[in-house]
C-alpha positions in Angstrom: 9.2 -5.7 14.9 9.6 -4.7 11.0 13.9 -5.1 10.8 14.5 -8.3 10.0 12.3 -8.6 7.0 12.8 -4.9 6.1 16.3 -5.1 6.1 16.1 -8.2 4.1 13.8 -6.4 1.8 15.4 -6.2 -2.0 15.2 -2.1 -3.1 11.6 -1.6 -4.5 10.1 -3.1 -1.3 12.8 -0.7 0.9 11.5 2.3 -1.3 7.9 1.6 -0.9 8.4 0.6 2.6 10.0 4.3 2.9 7.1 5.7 1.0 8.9 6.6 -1.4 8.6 6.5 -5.3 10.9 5.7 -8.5 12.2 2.8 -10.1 15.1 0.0 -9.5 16.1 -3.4 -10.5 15.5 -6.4 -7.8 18.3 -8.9 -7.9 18.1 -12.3 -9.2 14.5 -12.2 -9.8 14.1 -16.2 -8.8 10.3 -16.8 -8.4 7.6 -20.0 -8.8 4.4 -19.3 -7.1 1.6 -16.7 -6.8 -4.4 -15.4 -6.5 -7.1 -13.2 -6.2 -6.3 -11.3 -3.0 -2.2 -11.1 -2.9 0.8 -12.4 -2.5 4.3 -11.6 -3.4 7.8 -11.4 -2.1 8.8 -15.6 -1.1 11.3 -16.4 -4.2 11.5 -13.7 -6.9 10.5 -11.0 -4.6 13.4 -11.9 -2.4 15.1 -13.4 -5.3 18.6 -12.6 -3.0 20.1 -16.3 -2.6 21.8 -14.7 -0.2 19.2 -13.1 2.1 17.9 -16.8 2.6 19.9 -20.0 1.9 17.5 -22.4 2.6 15.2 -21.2 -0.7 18.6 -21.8 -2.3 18.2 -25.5 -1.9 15.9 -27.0 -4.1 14.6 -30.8 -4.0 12.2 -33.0 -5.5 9.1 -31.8 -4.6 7.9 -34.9 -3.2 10.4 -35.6 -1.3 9.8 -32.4 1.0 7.0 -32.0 3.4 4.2 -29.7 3.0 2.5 -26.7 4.6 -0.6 -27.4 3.2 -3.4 -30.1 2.9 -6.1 -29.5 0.2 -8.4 -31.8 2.4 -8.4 -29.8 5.5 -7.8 -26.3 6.9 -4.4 -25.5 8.5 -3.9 -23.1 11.1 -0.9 -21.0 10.2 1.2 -18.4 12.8 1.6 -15.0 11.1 5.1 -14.1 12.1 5.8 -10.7 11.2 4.3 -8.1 8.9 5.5 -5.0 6.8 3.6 -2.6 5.4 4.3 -1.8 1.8 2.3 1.4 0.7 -0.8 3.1 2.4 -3.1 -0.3 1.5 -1.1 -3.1 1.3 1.2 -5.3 3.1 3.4 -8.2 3.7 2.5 -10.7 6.1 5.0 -14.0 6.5 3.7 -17.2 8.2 5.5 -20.0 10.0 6.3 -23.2 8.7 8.9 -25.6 9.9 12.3 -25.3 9.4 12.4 -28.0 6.7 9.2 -27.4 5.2 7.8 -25.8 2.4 4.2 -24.7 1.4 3.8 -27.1 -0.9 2.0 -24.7 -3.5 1.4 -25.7 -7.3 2.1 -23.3 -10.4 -1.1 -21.3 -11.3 -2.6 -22.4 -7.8 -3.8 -20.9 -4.4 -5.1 -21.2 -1.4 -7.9 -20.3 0.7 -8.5 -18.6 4.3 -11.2 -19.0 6.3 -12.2 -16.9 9.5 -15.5 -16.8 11.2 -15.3 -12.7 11.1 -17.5 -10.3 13.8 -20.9 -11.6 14.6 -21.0 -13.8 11.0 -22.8 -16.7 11.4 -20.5 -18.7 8.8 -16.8 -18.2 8.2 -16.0 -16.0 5.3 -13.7 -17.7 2.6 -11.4 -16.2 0.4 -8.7 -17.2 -1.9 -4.9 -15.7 -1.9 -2.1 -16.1 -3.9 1.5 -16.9 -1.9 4.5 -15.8 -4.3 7.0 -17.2 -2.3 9.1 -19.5 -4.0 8.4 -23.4 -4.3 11.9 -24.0 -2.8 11.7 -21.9 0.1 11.9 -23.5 4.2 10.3 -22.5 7.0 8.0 -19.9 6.0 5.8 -18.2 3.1 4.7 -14.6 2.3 1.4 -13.1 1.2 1.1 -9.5 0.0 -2.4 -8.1 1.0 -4.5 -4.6 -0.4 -6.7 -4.2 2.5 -10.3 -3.1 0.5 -12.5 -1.3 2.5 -15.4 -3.2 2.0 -13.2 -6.8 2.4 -14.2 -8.0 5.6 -11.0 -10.6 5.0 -8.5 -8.4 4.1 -8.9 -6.0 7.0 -9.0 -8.7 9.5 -5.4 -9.9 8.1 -4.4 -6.3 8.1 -5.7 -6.2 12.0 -3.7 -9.2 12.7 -0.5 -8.9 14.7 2.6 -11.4 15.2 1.6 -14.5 16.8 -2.2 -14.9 15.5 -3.2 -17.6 13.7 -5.0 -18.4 10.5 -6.5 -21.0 8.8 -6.1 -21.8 5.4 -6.2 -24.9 2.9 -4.5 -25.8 -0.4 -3.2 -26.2 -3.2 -6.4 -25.2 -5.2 -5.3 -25.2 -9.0 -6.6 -23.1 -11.3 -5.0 -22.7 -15.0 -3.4 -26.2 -15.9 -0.3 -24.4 -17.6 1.4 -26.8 -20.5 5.0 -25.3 -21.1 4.8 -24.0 -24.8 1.0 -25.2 -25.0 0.3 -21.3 -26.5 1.9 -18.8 -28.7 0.9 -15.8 -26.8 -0.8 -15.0 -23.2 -2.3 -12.0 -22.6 -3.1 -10.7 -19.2 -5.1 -7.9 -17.7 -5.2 -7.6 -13.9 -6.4 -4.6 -11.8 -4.9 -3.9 -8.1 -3.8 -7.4 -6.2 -4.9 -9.6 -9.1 -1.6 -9.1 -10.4 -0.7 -11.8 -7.8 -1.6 -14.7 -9.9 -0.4 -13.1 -13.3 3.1 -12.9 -11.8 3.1 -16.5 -10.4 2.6 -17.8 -14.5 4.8 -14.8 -15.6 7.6 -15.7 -13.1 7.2 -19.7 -14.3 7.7 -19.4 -18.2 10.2 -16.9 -17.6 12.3 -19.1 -15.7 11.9 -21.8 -17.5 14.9 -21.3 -20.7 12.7 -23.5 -23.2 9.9 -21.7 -23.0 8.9 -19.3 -25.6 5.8 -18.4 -25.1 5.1 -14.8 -25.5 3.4 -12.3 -22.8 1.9 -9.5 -22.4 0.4 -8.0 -19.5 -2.2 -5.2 -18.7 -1.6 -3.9 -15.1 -4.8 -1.5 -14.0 -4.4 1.2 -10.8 -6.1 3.7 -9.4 -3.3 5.8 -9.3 0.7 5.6 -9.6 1.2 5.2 -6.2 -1.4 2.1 -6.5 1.2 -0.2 -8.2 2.4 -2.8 -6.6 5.5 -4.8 -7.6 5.9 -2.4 -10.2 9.8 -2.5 -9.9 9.9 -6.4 -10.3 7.5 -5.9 -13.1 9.6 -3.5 -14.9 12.8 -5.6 -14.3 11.6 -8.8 -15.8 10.2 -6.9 -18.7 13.7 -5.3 -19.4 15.4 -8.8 -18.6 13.1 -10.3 -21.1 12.2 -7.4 -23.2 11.8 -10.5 -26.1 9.0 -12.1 -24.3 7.4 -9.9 -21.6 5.9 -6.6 -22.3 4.0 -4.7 -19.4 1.6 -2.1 -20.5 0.4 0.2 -17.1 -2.9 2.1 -17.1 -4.0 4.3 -14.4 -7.7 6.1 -12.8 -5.8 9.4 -13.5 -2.1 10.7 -13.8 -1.1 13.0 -11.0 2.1 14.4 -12.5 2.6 15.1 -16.4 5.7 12.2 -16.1 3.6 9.4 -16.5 4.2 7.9 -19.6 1.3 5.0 -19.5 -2.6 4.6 -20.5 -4.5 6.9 -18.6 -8.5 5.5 -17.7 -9.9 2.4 -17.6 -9.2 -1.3 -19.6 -11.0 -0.5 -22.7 -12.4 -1.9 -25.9 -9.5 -0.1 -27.7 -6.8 -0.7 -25.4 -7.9 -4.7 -25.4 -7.1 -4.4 -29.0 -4.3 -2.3 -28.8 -2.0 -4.9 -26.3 -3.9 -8.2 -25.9 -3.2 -11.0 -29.0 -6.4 -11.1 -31.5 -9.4 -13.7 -31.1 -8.2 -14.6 -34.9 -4.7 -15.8 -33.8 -4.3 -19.3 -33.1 -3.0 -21.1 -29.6 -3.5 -17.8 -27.9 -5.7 -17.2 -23.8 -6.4 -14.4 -22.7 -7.2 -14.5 -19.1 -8.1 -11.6 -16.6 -8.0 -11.0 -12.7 -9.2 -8.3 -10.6 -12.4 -6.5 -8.4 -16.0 -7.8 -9.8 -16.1 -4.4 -11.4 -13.3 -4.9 -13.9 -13.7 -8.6 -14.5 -17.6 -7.9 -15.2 -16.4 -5.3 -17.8 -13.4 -7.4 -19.4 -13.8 -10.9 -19.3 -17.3 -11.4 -17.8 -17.8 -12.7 -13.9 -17.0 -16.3 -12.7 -20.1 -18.5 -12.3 -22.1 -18.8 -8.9 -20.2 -22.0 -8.2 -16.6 -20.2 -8.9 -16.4 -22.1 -12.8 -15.3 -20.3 -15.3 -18.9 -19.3 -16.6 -19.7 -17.8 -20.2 -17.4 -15.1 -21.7 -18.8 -11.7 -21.1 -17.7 -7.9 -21.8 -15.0 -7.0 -23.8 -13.8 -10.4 -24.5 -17.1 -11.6 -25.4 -17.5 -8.4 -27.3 -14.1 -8.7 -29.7 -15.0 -12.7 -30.3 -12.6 -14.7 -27.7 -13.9 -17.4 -27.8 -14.3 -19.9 -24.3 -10.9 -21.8 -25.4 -9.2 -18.3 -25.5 -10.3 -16.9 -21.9 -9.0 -17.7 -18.5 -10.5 -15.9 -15.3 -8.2 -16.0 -11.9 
């Protein structure tokens, strides 16, 4: 069931899909598109031209046809999955041969399953990474939670069920060299929508703008996509700088933050509130955003800065919450 996307796999998915540990370099990191919930592998993941020509062919993107409608939900056939580490996985749906997802920079889209005995559907946004040129299918990469009544039914789903799901939603309206630094902090499968902008200024060669991101685990083995992370930082080591922090260190080799995102280690990597044309922007469990940037409003806006932010003086201009 697993080979064909296994064996198309670049190395730090074949390692994790092993269960096994250590670092590597991916090949031709090519990526474009990444949300709260998941999502990685499409373009950069699989950045092998050669493990699938037709994301090899890019076109205008209005003159191919798209997966997705924002008006309406879709349903979408998950065709195979793999898992990844002991919570998360890769799941790839169907889309025509000649189609593409249709998926915007810094957007994502939304599922929506009527779950158990629920009254009314539960809705909940992901974050596809596959690239914007890719045919004929796209990729999420889910953390199953275990009290996310969404992500354990995708995790229960095998090949052939459907889901429904509706998009592009935007969120950050990215302008290329709009800001002199970003500075990210994401915990567990927010990292999704930080490697979707990441991926997008990196590729683009005009585009200066400095990053820095803040990547928060429970524990070493919790890090996902930390092999693409580590390559595009050493690739880019002039503009991308990825700072790791972990629950607790398990061996005496880890060579990162150890505890939570901090006051002090907000200071320490993220640009200052007293810099100009600089965001900040976080994404991650209600926990962590609560504690570093503040929660989203009731109706999903971006509501007043809170915690940490709030309490080094970002000001709203500055902030960004996925």
């Amino acid at each position: 069931m697993f080979s064909p996307i296994r064996n198309a796999l670049p190395r730090q998915f074949s390692r994790a899909y092993t269960s096994a540990s250590g670092s590597g370099k991916s090949r031709s990191l090519i990526y474009a598109s990444l949300a709260t919930g998941a999502a990685l592998v499409g373009g950069y993941i699989y950045s092998n031209r050669a493990y699938t020509p037709e994301a090899a062919t890019p076109a205008h993107p209005d003159s191919v046809a798209k997966g997705l409608d924002p008006t309406k939900f879709i349903q979408f056939k998950l065709k195979e999955t793999v898992p990844i580490n002991h919570d998360t996985s890769l799941f790839r749906f169907d889309l025509e041969p000649a189609q593409a997802l249709g998926l915007d920079i810094t957007s994502c889209l939304v599922v929506k399953e009527t779950l158990g005995n629920d009254e009314k559907p539960t809705i909940r946004p992901y974050t596809p990474v596959s690239s914007q040129d890719t045919r004929g299918h796209f990729d999420l990469v889910i953390k199953k939670y275990e009290t996310g009544k969404m992500s354990a039914h995708i995790h229960s789903m095998v090949p052939g069920d459907m889901l429904q799901m509706k998009g592009p939603v935007k969120k950050l309206p990215y302008v290329t060299n709009s800001l002199k630094e970003i500075g990210m902090i994401a915990g567990g499968s927010g990292i999704t929508p930080m490697l979707q902008l990441i991926n997008h200024v990196l590729e683009d060669p005009n585009d200066h703008t400095k990053l820095t991101l803040v990547f928060a685990n429970k524990s070493e083995d919790d890090i996902i996509l930390r092999a693409t992370l580590d390559d595009l930082a050493e690739k880019h080591s002039d503009q991308l700088k990825v700072h790791y922090v972990i629950d607790k260190a398990s061996s005496r080799s880890w060579k990162g933050d150890v505890g939570y995102v901090t006051k002090e280690l907000v200071q320490k990597y993220m640009p200052s509130p007293s810099d100009k044309d600089v965001l900040v922007s976080a994404c991650g469990p209600p926990p962590m955003m609560k504690s570093v940037s503040g929660p989203k409003a009731p109706d999903y806006s971006q509501g007043e800065v809170g915690g940490i932010f709030k309490e080094l003086g970002y000001t709203p201009e500055q902030v960004f919450k996925f």
